[in-house]
C-alpha positions as CSV (number, residue, x, y, z in Angstrom):
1,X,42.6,-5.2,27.2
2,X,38.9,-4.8,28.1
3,X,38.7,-8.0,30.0
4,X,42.1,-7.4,32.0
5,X,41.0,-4.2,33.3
6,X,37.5,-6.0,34.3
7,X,39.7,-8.6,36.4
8,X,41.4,-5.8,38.2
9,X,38.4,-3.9,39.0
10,X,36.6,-7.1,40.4
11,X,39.6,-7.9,42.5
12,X,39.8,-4.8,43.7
13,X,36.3,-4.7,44.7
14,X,36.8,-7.9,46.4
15,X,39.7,-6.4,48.1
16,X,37.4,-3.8,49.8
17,X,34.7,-6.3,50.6
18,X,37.1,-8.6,52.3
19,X,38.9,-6.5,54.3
20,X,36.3,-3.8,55.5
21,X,33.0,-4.9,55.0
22,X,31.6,-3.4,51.6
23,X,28.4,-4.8,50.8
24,X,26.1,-4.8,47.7
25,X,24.8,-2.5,46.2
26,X,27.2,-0.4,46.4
27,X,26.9,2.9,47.5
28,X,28.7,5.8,45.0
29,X,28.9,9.7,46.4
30,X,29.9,11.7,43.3
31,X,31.1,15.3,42.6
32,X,30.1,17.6,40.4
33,X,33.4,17.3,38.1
34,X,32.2,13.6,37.6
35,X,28.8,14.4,37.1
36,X,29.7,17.0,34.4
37,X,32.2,14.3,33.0
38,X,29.6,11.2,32.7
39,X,27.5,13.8,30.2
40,X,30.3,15.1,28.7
41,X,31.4,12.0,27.0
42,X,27.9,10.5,27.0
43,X,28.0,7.9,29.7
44,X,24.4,7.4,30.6
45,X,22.1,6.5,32.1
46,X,25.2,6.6,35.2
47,X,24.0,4.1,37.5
48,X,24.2,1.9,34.4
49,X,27.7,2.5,33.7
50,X,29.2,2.5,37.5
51,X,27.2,-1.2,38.0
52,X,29.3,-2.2,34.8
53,X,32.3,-0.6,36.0
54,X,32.0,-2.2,39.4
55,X,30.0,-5.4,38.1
56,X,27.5,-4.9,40.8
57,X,24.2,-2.7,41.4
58,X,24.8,0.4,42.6
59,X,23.1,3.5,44.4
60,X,24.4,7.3,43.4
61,X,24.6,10.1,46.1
62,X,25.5,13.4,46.4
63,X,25.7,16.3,48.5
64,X,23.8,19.8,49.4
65,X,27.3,21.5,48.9
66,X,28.3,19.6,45.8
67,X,24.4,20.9,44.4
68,X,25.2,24.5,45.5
69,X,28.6,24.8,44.0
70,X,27.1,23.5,41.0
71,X,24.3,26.2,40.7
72,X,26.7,28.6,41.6
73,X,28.3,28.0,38.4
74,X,25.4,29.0,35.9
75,X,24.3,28.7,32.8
76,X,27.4,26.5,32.3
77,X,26.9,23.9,34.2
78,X,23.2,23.8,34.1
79,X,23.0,20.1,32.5
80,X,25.3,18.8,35.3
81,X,23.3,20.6,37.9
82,X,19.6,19.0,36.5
83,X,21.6,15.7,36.6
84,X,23.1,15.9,40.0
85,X,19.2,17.0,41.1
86,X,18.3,13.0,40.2
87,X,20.7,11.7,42.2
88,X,20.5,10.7,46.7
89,X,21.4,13.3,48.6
90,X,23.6,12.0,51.6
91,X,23.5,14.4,54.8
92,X,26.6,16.5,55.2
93,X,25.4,18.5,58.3
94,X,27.1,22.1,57.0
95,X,24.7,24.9,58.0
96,X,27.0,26.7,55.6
97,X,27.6,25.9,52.4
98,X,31.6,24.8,51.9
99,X,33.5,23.6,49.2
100,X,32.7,20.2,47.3
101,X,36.0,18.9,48.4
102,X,35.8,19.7,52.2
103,X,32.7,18.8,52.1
104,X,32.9,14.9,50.5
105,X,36.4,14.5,52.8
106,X,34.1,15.6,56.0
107,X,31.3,13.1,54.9
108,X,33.9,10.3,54.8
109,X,35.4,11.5,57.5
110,X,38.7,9.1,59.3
111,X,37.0,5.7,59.1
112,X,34.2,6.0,56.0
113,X,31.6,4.4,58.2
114,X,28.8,4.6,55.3
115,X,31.1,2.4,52.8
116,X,31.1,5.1,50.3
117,X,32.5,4.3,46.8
118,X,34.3,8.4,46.1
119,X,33.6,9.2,42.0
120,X,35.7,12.3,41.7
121,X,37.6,14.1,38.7
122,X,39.7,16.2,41.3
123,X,43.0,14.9,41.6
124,X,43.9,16.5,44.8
125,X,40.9,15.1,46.7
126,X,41.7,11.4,45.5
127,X,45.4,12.0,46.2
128,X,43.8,12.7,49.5
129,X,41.5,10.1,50.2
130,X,44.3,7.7,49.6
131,X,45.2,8.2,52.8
132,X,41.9,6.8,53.9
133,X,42.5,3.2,54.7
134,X,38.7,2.1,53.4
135,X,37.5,4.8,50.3
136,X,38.1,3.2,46.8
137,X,38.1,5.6,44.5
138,X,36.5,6.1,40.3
139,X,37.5,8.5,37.8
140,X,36.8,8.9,34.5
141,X,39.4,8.6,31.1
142,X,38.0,9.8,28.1
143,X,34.7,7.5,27.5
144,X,35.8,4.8,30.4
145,X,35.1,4.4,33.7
146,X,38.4,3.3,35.9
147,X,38.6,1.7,39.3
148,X,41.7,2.9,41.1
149,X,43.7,-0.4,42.9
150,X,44.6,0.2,46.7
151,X,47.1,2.5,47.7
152,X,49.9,1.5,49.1
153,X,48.8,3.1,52.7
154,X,45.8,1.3,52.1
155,X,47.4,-1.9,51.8
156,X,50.0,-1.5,54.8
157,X,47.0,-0.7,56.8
158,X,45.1,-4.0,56.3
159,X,48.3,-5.9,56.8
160,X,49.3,-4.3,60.0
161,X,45.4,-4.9,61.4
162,X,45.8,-8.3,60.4
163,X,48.9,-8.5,62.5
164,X,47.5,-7.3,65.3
165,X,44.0,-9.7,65.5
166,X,47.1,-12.5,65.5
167,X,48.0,-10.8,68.5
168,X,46.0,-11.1,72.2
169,X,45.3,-7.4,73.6
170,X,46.4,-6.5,76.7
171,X,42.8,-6.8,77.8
172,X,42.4,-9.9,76.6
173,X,46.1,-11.3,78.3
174,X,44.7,-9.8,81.7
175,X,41.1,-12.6,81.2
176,X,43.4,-14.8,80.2
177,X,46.1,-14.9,83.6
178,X,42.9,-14.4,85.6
179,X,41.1,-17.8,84.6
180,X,44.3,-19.8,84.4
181,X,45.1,-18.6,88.0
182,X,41.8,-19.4,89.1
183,X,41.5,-23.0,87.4
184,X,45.5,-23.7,88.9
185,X,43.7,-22.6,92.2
186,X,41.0,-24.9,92.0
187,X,43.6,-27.5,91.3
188,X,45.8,-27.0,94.0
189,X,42.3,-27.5,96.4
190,X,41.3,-30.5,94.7
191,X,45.2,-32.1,94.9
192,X,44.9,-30.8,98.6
193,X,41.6,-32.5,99.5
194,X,43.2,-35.9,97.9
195,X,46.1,-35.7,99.8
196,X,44.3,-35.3,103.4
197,X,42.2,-38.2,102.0
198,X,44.9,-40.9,101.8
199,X,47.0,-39.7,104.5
200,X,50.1,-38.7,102.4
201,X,52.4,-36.3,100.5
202,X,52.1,-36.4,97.2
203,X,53.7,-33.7,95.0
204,X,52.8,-32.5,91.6
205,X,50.1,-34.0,88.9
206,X,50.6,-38.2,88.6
207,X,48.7,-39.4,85.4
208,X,45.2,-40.5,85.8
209,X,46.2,-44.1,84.3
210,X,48.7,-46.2,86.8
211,X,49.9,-48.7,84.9
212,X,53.5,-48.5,84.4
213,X,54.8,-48.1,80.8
214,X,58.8,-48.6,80.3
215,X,61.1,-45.8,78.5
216,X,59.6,-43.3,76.8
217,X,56.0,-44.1,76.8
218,X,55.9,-43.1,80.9
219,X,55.6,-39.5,80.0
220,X,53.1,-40.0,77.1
221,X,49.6,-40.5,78.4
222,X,46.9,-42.0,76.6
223,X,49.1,-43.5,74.0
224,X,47.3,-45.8,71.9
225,X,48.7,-49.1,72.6
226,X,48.1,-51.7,69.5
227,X,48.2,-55.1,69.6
228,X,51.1,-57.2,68.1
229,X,49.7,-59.5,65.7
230,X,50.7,-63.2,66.1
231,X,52.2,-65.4,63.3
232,X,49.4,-67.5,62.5
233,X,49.4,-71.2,61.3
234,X,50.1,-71.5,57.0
235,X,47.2,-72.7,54.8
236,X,47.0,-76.5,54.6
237,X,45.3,-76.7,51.2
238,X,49.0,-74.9,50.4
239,X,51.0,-76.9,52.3
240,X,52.4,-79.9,50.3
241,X,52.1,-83.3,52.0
242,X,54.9,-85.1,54.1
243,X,56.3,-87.9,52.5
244,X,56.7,-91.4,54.3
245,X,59.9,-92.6,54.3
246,X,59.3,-96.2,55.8
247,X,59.8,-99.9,54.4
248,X,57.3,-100.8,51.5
249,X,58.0,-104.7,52.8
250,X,56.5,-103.5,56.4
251,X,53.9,-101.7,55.5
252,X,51.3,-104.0,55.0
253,X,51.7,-105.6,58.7
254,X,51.9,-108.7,57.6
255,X,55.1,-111.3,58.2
256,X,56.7,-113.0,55.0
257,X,57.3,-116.3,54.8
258,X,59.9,-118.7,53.2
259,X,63.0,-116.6,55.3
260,X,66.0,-118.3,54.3
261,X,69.2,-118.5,56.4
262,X,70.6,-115.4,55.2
263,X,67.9,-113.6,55.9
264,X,66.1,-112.5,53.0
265,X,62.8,-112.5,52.2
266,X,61.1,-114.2,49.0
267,X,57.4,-114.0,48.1
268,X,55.5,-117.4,47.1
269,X,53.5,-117.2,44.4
270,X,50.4,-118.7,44.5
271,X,48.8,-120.2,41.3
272,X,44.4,-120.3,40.6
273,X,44.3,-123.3,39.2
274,X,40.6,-122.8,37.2
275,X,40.1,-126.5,36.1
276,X,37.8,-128.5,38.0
277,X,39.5,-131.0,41.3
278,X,38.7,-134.8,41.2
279,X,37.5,-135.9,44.8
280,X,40.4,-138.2,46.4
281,X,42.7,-137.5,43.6
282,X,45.9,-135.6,44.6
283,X,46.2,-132.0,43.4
C-alpha cells in the first residue's frame, strides 16, 4: 500500500513539473492548521517528512498573517507558533493583518507564479485552490502525509492549453499571410523578369528539370529514377559442357583406306613384326 501511494505522489509531482514548470526544491507555504498537525502526530523534523512525501528537497514558507493568527490564539497554540517562527516567511504585502486563508489564496493569487506547493488542513481553502489550474495541494491523515492528484479543472485546463499551442494565433496567422504574400510577390517578379528575357508568355511554375517523363511521373519532380539491372551472362564453371555430336570415323581428319564398292569402310591392321629382317630376303 505504502509503495502505491509513493507511485501516485511521484506522478503527480511529475504532472506539475511537466505541465507548469515546477522545479526542485520545491517550495511548500504551510498554514498554521498544518503546522499544529505535523506536531501533533509527531512528524518532525517537517522538511524531512514533506521531502519524503514529495521525494524531493524541499523549502517551508509561511506568512506574517498565518504567524499573527497563530499568536492570537495563546497559550494553546504556543508550540505551533515557536514552530511556524523556524520556518521562510514569504511576503504577503497586507498592511493589515487578514485571515490565514485570504491571505495564502492572495499570495497564490490567479496564476501561482512562485510554484508554491499549499500544505493546509482547511478543507474549504483546498476545495478552493482546486480551482487554481497550477497549486498541488498536502494534507495530513492521522500520522501520513498525502499528496492530492489533480483536480479535474486542473486537468481540463492543461488539456485545453495544449489544444490551443496546436493551434496558430491570430497574430501568428497575420506573420504568416504577410511573408507568403511577400515571397509569392517576389516570385511573380522573378517569373516576370524571365519572361521579358526570352521574349515570351509563359504562364505558371514549369519544373526546374526539362526532360520529359511519361504518365504519372511528369507531375513528380525529383523522382529518383533507378536503373534497371540487366540479365547478366550465367557462371561458366556452372554451366555443363556442349556435347559434340559429329562422326567418330571423321574426326581424326584422316581418309580410310581399303573402301569397298559398297561403300564401307574397313580398317587394315597393321602387324610389328619384332624379329630381325634378312637383307634381300622377302618379308
Amino acid at each position: 500500500m505504502r509503495f502505491k501511494k509513493q507511485k501516485r505522489h511521484r506522478k503527480t509531482v511529475r504532472f506539475f513539473c511537466v505541465c507548469f514548470g515546477f522545479r526542485q526544491p520545491f517550495k511548500v507555504l504551510c498554514d498554521g492548521t498544518f503546522v499544529h498537525h505535523l506536531l501533533h502526530n509527531d512528524l518532525t523534523p517537517a522538511d524531512k517528512a514533506l521531502s519524503n512525501c514529495l521525494s524531493a528537497p524541499v523549502k517551508l514558507f509561511t506568512t506574517s498573517c498565518v504567524l499573527a493568527e497563530l499568536k492570537k490564539l495563546g497559550v494553546a497554540q504556543s508550540a505551533s507558533f515557536q514552530a511556524a517562527l523556524k520556518l521562510a516567511i514569504a511576503r504577503c504585502d497586507h498592511e493589515k493583518v487578514v485571515s490565514a486563508d485570504a491571505c495564502i489564496a492572495e499570495v497564490i493569487g490567479e496564476n501561482n507564479s512562485e510554484h508554491f506547493f499549499v500544505a493546509t488542513q482547511d478543507a474549504d481553502l483546498r476545495k478552493k485552490l482546486q480551482k487554481v489550474p497550477n497549486v498541488p495541494l498536502i494534507f495530513g491523515l492521522r500520522n501520513a502525509l498525502l499528496l492530492e492528484q489533480p483536480s479535474k479543472f486542473q486537468r481540463d485546463f492543461v488539456k485545453s492549453s495544449e489544444e490551443k499551442r496546436l493551434h496558430l494565433t491570430e497574430k501568428e496567422y497575420k506573420a504568416l499571410e504577410k511573408r507568403t504574400t511577400s515571397v509569392s510577390a517576389n516570385a511573380d517578379e522573378e517569373d516576370s523578369g524571365d519572361e521579358e528575357g526570352l521574349g515570351h508568355h509563359n504562364p505558371g511554375l514549369q519544373p526546374h528539370n526539362t526532360r520529359n517523363y511519361s504518365g504519372k511521373e511528369r507531375d513528380v519532380k525529383d523522382r529518383v529514377r533507378f536503373k534497371r539491372k540487366k540479365a547478366k551472362a550465367p557462371n561458366p564453371l556452372s554451366v555443363k559442357k556442349k556435347k559434340s555430336h559429329e562422326n567418330p570415323n571423321r574426326a581424326s581428319g584422316k581418309e580410310v583406306k581399303g573402301d569397298d564398292g559398297n561403300g564401307e569402310n574397313k580398317r587394315k591392321r597393321k602387324r610389328s613384326r619384332r624379329g630381325k629382317t634378312v637383307a634381300g630376303a622377302d618379308v
